[in-house]
VMD Tcl script that builds the backbone (N, CA, C; Angstrom):
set m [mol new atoms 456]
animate dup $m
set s [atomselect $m all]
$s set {name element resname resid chain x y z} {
  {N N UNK 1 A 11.199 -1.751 25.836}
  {CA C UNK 1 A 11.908 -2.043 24.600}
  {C C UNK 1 A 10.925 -2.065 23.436}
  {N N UNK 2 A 11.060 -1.579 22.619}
  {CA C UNK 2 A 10.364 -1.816 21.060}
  {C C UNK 2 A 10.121 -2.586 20.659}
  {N N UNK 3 A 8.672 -3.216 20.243}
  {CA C UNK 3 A 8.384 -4.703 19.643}
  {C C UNK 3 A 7.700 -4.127 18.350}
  {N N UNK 4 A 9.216 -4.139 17.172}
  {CA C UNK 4 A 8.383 -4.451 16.044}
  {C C UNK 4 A 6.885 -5.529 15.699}
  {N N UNK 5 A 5.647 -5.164 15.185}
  {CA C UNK 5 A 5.306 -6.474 14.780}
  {C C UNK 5 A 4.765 -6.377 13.462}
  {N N UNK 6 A 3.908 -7.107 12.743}
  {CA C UNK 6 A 3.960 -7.808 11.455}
  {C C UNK 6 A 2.714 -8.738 11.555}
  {N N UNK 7 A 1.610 -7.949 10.714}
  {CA C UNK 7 A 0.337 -8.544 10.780}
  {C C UNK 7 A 0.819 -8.874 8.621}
  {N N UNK 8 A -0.041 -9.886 8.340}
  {CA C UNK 8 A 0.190 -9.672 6.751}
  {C C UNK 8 A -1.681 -10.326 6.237}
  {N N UNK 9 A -1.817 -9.581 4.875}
  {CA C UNK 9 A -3.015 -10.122 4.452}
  {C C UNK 9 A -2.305 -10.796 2.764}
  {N N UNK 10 A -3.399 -11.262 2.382}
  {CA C UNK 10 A -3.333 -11.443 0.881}
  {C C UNK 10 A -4.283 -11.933 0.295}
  {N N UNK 11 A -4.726 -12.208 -1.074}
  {CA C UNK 11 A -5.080 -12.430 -1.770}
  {C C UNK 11 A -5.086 -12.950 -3.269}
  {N N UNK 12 A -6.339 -13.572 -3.910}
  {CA C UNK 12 A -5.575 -14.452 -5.274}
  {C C UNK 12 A -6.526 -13.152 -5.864}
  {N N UNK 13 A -5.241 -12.988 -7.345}
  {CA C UNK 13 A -5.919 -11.848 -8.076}
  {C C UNK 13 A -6.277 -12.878 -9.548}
  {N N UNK 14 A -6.688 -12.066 -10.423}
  {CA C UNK 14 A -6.972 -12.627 -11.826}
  {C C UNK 14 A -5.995 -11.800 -12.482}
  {N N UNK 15 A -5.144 -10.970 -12.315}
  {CA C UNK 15 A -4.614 -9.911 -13.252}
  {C C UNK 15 A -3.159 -10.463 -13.120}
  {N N UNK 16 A -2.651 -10.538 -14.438}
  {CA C UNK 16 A -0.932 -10.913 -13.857}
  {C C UNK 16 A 0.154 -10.185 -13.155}
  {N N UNK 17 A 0.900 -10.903 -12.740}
  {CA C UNK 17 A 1.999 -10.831 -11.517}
  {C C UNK 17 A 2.373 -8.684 -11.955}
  {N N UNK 18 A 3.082 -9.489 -13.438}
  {CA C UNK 18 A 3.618 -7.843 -13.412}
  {C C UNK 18 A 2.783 -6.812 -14.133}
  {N N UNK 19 A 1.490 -6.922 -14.845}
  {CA C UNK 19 A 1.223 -6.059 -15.051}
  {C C UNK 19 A 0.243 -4.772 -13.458}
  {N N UNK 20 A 0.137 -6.211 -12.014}
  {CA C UNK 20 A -0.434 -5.226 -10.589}
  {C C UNK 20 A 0.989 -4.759 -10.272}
  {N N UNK 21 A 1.859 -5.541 -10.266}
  {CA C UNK 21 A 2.954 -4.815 -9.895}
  {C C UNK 21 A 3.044 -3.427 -10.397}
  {N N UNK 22 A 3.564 -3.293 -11.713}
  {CA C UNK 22 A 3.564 -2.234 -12.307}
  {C C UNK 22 A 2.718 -0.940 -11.874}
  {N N UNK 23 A 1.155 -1.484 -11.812}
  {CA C UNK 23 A 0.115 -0.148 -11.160}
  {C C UNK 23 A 0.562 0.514 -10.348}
  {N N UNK 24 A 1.183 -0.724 -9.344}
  {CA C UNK 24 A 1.869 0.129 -7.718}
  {C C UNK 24 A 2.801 1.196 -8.070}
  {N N UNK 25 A 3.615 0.112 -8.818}
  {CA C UNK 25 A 5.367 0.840 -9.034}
  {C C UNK 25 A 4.944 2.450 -9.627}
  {N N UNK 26 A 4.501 2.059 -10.621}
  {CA C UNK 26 A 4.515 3.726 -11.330}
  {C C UNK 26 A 3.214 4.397 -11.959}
  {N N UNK 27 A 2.039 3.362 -11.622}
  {CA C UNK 27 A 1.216 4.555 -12.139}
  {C C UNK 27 A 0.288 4.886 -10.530}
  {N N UNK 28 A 0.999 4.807 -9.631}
  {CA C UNK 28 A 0.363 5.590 -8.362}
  {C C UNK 28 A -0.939 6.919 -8.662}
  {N N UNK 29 A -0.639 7.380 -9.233}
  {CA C UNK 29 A -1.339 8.722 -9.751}
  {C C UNK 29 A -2.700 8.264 -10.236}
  {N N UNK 30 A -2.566 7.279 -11.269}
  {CA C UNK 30 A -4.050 6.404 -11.332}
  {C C UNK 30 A -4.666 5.739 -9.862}
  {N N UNK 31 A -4.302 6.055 -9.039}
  {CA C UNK 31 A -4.643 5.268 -7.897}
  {C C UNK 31 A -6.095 5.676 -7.735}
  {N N UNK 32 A -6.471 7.268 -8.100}
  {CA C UNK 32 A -7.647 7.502 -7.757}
  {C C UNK 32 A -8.769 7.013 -8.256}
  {N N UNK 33 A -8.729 7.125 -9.774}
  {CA C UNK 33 A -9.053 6.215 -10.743}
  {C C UNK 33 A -9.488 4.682 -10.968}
  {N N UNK 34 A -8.633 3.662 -10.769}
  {CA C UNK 34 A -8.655 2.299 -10.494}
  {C C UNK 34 A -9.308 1.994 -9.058}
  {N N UNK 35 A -9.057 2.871 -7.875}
  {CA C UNK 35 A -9.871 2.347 -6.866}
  {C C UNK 35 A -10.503 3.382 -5.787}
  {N N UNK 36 A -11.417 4.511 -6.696}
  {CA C UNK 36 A -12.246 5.802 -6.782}
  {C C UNK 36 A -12.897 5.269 -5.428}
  {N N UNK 37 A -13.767 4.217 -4.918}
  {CA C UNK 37 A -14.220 4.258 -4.019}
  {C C UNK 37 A -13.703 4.548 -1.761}
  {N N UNK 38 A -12.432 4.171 -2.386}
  {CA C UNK 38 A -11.274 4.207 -1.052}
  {C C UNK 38 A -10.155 5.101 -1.083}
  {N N UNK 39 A -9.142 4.984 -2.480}
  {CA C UNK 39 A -8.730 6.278 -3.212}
  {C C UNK 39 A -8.939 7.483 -3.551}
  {N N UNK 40 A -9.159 8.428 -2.875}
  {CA C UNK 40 A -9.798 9.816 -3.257}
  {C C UNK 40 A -8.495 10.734 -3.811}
  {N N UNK 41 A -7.289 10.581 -3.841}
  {CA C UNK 41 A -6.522 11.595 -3.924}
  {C C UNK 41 A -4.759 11.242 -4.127}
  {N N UNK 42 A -4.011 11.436 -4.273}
  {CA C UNK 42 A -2.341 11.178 -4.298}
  {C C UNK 42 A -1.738 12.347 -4.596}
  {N N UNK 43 A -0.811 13.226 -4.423}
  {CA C UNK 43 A 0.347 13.859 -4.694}
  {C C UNK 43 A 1.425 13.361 -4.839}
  {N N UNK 44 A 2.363 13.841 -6.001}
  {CA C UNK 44 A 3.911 13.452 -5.354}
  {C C UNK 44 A 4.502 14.836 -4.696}
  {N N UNK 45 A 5.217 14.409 -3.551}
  {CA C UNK 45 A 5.296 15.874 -3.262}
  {C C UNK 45 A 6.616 15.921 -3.116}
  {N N UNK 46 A 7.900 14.632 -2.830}
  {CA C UNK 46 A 9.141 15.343 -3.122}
  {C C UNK 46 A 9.653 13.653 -4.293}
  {N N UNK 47 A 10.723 14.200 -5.018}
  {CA C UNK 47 A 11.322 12.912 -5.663}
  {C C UNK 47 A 11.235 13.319 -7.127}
  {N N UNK 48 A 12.063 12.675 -7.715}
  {CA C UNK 48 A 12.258 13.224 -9.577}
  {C C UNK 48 A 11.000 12.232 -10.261}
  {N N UNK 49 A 10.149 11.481 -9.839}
  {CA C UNK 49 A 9.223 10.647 -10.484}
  {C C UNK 49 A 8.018 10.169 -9.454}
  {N N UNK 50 A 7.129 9.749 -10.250}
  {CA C UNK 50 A 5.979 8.445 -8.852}
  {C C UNK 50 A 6.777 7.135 -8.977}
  {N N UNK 51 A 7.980 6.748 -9.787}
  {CA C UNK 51 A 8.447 5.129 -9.639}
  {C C UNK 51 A 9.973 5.405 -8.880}
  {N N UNK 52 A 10.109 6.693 -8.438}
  {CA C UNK 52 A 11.584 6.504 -8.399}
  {C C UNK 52 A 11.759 6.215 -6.667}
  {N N UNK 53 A 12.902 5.525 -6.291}
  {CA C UNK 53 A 12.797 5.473 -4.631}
  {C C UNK 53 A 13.564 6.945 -3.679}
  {N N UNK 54 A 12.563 6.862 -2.907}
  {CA C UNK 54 A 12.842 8.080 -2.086}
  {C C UNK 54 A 11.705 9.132 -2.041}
  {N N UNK 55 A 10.950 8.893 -3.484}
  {CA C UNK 55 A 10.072 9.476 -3.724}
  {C C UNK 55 A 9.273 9.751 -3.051}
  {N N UNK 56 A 8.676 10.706 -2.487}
  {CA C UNK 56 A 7.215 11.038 -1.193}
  {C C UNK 56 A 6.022 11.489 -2.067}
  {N N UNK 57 A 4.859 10.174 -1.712}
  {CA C UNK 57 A 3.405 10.938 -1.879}
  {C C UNK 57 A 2.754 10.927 -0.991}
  {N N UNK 58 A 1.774 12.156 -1.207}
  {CA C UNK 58 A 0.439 12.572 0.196}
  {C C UNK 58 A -0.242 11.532 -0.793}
  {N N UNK 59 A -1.202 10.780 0.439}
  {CA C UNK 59 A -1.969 9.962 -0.203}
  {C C UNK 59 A -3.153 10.584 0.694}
  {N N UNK 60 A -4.351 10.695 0.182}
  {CA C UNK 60 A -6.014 11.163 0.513}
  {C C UNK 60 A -6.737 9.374 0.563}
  {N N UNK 61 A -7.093 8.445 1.432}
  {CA C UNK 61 A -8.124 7.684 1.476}
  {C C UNK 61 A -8.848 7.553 2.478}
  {N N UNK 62 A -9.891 6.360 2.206}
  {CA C UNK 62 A -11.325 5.800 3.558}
  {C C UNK 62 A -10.528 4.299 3.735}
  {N N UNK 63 A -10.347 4.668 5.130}
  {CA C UNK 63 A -10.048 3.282 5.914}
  {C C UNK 63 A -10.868 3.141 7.219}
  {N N UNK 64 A -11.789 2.090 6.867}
  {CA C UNK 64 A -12.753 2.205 8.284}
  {C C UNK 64 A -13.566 3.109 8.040}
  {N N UNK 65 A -14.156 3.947 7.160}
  {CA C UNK 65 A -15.254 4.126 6.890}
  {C C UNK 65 A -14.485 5.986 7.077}
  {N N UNK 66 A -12.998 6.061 7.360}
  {CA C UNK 66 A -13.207 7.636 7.663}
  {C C UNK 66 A -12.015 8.149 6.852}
  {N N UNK 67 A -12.269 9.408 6.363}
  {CA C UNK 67 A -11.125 9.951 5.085}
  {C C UNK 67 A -10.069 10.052 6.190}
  {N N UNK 68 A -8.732 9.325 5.552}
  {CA C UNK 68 A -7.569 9.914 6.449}
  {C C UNK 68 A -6.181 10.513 5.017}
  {N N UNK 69 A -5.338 10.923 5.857}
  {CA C UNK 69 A -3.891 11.079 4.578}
  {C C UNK 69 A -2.996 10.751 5.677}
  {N N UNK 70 A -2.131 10.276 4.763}
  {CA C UNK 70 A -0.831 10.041 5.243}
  {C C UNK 70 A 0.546 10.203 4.019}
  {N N UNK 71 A 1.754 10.508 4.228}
  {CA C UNK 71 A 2.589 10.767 3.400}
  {C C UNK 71 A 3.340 9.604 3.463}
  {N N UNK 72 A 3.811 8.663 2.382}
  {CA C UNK 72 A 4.650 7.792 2.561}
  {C C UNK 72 A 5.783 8.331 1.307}
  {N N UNK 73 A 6.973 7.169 1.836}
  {CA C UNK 73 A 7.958 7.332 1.160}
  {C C UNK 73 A 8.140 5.811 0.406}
  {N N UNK 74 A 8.622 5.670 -0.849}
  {CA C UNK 74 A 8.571 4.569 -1.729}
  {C C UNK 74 A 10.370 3.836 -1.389}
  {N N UNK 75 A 10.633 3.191 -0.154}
  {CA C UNK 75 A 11.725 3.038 0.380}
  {C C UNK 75 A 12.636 2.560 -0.558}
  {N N UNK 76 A 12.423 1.272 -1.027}
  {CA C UNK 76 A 12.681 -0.011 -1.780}
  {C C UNK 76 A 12.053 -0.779 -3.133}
  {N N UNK 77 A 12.624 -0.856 -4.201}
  {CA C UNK 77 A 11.787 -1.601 -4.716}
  {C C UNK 77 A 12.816 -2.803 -5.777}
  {N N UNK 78 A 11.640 -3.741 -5.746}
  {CA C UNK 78 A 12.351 -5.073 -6.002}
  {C C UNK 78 A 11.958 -5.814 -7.283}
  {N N UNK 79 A 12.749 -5.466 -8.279}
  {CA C UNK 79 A 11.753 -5.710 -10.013}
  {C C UNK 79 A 11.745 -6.998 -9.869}
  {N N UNK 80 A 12.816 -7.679 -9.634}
  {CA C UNK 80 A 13.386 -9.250 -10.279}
  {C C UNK 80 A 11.860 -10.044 -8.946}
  {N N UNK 81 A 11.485 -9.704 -7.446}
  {CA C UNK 81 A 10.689 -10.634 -7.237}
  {C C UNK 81 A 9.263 -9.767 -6.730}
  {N N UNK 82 A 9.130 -8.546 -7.582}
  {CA C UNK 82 A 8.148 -7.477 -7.351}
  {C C UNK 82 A 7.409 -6.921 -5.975}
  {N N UNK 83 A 8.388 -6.501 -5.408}
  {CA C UNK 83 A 8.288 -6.422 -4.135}
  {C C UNK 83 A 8.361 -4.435 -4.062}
  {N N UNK 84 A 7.818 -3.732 -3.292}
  {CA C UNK 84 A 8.238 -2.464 -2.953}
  {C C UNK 84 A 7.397 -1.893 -1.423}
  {N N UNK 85 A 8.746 -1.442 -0.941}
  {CA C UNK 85 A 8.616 -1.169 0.379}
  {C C UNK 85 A 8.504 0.609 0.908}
  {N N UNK 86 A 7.354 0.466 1.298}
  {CA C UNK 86 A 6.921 1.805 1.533}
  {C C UNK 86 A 7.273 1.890 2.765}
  {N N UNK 87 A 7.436 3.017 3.481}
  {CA C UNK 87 A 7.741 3.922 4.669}
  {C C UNK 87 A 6.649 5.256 4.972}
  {N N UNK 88 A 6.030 4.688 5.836}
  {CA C UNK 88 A 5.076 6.049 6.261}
  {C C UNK 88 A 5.922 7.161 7.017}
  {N N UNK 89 A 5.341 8.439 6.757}
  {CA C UNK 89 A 6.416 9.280 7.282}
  {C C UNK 89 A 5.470 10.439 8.368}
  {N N UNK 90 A 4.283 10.436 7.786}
  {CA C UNK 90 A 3.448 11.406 8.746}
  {C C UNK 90 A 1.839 11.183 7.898}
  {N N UNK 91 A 1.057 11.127 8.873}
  {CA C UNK 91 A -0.318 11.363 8.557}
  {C C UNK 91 A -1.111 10.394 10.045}
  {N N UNK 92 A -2.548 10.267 9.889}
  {CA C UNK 92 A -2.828 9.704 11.036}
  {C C UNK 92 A -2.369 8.585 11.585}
  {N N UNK 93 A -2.269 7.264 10.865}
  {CA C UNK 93 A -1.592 6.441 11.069}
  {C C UNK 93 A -0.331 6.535 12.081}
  {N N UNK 94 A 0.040 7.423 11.765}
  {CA C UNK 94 A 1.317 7.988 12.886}
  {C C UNK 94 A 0.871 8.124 14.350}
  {N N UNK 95 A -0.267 8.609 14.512}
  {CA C UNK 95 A -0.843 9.268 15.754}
  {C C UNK 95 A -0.540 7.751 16.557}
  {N N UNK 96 A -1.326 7.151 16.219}
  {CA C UNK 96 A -0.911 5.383 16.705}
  {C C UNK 96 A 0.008 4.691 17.308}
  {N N UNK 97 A 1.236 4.927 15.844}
  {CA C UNK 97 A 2.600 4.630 15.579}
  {C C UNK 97 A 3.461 4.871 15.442}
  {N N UNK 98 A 4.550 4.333 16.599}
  {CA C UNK 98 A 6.112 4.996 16.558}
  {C C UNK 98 A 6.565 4.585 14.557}
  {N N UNK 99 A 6.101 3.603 14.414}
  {CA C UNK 99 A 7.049 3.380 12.694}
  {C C UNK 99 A 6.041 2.657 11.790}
  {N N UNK 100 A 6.359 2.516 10.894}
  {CA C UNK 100 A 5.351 1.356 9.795}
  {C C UNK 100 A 5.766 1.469 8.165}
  {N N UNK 101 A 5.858 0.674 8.183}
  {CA C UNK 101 A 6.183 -0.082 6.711}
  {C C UNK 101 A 5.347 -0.672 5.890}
  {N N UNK 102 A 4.783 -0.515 4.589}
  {CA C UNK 102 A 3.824 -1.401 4.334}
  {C C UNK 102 A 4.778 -2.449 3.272}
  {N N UNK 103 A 4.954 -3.673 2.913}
  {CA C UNK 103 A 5.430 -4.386 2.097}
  {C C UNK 103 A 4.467 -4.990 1.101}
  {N N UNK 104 A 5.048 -4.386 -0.467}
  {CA C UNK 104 A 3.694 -5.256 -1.465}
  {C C UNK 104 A 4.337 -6.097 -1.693}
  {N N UNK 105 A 4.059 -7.122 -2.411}
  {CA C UNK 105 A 4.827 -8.294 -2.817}
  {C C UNK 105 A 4.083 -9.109 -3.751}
  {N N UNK 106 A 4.071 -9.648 -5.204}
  {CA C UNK 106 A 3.293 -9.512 -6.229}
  {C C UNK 106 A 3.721 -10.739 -6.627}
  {N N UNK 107 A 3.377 -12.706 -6.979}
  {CA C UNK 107 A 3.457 -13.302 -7.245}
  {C C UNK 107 A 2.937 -13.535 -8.205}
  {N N UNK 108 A 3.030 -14.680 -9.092}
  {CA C UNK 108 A 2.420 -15.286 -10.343}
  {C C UNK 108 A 1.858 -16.721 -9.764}
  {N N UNK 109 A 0.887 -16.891 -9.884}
  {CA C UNK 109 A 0.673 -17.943 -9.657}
  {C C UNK 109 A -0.352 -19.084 -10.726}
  {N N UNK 110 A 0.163 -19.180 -11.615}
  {CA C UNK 110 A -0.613 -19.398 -13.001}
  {C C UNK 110 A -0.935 -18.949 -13.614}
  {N N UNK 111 A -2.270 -18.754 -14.343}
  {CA C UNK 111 A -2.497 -17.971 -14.631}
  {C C UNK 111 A -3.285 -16.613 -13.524}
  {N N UNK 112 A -2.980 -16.825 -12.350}
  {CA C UNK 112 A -3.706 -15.875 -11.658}
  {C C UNK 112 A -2.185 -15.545 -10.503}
  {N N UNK 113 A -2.360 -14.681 -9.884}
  {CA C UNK 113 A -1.629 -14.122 -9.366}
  {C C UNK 113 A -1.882 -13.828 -7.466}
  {N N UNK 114 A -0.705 -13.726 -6.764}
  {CA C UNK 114 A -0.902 -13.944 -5.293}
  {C C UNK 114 A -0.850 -12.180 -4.777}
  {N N UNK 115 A -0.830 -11.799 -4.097}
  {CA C UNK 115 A -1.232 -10.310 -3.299}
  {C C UNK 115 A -0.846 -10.628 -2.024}
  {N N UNK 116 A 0.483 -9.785 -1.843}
  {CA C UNK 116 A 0.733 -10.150 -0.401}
  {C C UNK 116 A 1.342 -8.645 0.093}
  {N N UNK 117 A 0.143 -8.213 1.795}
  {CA C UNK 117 A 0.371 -7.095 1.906}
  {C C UNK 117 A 1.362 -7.250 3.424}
  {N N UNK 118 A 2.457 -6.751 3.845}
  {CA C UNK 118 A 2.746 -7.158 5.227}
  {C C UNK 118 A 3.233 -5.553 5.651}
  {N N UNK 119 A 2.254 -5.617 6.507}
  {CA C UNK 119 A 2.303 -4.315 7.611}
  {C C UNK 119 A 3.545 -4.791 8.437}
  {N N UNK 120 A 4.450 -3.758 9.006}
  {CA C UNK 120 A 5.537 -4.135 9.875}
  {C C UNK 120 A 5.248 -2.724 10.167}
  {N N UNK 121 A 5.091 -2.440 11.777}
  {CA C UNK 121 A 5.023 -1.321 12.740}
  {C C UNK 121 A 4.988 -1.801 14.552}
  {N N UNK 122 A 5.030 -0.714 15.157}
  {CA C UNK 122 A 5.363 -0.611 16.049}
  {C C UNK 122 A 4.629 0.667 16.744}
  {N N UNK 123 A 3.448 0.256 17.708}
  {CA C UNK 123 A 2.614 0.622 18.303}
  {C C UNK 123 A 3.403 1.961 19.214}
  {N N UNK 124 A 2.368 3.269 19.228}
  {CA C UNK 124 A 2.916 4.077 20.105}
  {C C UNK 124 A 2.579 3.754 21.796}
  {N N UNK 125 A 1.751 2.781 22.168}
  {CA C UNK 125 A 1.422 2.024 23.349}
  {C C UNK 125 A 0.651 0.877 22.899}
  {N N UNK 126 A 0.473 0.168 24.412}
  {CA C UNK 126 A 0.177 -1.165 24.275}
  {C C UNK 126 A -1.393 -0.973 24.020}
  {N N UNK 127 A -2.128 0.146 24.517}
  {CA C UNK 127 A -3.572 0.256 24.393}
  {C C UNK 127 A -3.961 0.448 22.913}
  {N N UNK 128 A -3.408 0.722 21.958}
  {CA C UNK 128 A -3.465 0.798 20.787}
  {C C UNK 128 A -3.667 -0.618 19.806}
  {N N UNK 129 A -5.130 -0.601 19.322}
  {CA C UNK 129 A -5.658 -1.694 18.865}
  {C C UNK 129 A -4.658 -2.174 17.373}
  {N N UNK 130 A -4.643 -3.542 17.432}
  {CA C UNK 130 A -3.997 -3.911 16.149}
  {C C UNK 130 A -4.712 -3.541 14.743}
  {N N UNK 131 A -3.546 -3.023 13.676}
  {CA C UNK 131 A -4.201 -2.038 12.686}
  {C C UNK 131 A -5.080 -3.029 11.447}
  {N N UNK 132 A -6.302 -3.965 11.946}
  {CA C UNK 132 A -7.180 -4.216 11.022}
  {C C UNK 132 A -7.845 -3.366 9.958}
  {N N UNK 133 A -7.968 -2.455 10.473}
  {CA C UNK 133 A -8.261 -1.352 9.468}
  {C C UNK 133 A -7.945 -1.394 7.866}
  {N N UNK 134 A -6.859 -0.987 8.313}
  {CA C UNK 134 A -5.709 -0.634 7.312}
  {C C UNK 134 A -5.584 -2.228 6.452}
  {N N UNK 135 A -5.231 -3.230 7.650}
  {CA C UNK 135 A -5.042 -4.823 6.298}
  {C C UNK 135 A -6.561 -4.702 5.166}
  {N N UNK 136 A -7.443 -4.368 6.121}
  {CA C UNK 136 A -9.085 -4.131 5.308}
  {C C UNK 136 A -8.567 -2.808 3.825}
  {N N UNK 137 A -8.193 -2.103 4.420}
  {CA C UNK 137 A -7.770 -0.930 3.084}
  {C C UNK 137 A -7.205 -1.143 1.844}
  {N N UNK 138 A -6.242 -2.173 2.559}
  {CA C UNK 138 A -4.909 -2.482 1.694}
  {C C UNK 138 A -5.763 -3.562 0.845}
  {N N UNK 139 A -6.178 -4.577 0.969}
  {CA C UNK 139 A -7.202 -5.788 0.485}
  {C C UNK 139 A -8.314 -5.563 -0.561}
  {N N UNK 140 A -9.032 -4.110 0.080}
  {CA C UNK 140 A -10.251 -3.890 -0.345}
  {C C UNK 140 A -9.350 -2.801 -2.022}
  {N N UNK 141 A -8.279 -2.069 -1.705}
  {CA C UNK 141 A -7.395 -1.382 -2.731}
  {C C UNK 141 A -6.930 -2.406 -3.801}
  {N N UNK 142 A -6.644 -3.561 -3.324}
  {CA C UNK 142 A -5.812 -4.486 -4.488}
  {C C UNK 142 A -6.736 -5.136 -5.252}
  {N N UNK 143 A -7.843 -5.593 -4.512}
  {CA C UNK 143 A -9.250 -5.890 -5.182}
  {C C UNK 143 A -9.371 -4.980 -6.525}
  {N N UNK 144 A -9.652 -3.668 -5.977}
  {CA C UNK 144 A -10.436 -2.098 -6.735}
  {C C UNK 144 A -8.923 -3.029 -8.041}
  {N N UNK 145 A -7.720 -2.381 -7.502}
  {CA C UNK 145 A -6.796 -2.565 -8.422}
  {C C UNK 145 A -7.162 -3.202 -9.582}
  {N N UNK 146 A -7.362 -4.645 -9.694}
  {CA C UNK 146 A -7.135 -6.029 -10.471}
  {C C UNK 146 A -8.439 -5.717 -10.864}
  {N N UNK 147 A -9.783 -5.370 -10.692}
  {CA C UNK 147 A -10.985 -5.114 -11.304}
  {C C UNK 147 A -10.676 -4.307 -12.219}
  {N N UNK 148 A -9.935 -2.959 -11.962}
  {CA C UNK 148 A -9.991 -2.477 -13.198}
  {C C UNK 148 A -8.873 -2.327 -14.119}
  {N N UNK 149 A -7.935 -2.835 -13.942}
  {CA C UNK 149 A -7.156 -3.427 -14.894}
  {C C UNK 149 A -7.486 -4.546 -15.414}
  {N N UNK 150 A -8.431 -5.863 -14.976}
  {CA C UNK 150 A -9.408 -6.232 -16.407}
  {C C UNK 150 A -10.216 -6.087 -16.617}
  {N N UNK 151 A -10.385 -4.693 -16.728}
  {CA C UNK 151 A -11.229 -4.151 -17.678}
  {C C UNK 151 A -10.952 -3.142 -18.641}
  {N N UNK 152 A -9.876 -2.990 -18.456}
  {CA C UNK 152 A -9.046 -1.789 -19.265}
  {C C UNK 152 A -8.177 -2.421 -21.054}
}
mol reanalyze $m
mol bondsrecalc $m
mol representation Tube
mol addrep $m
């Protein structure tokens, strides 16, 4: 039987709630830009926008020290509690995994702000190590993020 599971990371940012939100939502395309060291690349390759849902980008990054891509789809997104739910659809990550979801989720928390990343997937076997990697990607990306949006 299928055991979804659900590893989550996070972090306190300095940048507010909605202006990281926003980076995610629609300026994806700056992704390379804001976090050049892990970020190497993005396409949109099907969808009328980078903010609209349904939308598919090839994404080019280093997770674990090795260039991978994967294509996700922008499933869901949630203005009122800044939430958007991605859907991987093919790239290595897949090789791994029957499914995976990444969930952002973007709080205010004073003047500083919360970062919450929750992986939800489902291993293509049991020998398949839990995806630390990737929580490291996602962490080390939201970091890059909030650095250079204050500085911009």
């Amino acid at each position: 039987m299928a055991q979804i599971k659900r590893m989550e990371c996070q972090l306190e940012i300095k940048s507010s709630a909605d202006k990281f939100f926003d980076a995610y939502k629609t300026k994806a395309q700056l992704m390379p830009k804001m976090a050049n060291q892990i970020v190497r690349d993005v396409k949109l390759v099907e969808g009328s926008g980078w903010d609209s849902e349904s939308s598919v980008r090839q994404w080019y990054f280093v997770a674990g020290g090795k260039l991978e891509t994967c294509k996700e789809m922008m499933e869901k997104v949630d203005d009122k509690d800044r939430t958007v739910v991605y859907k991987l659809v093919e790239g290595e990550i897949m090789k791994a995994f029957k499914s995976w979801n990444s969930i952002l989720n973007v709080m205010p928390m004073g003047e500083e702000s919360l970062v919450k990343w929750t992986m939800e997937f489902e291993k293509q076997n049991d020998d398949v190590p839990d995806p630390v990697k990737y929580g490291e990607f996602l962490t080390t990306w939201a970091k890059n993020v909030d650095t250079y949006l204050l500085n911009v």
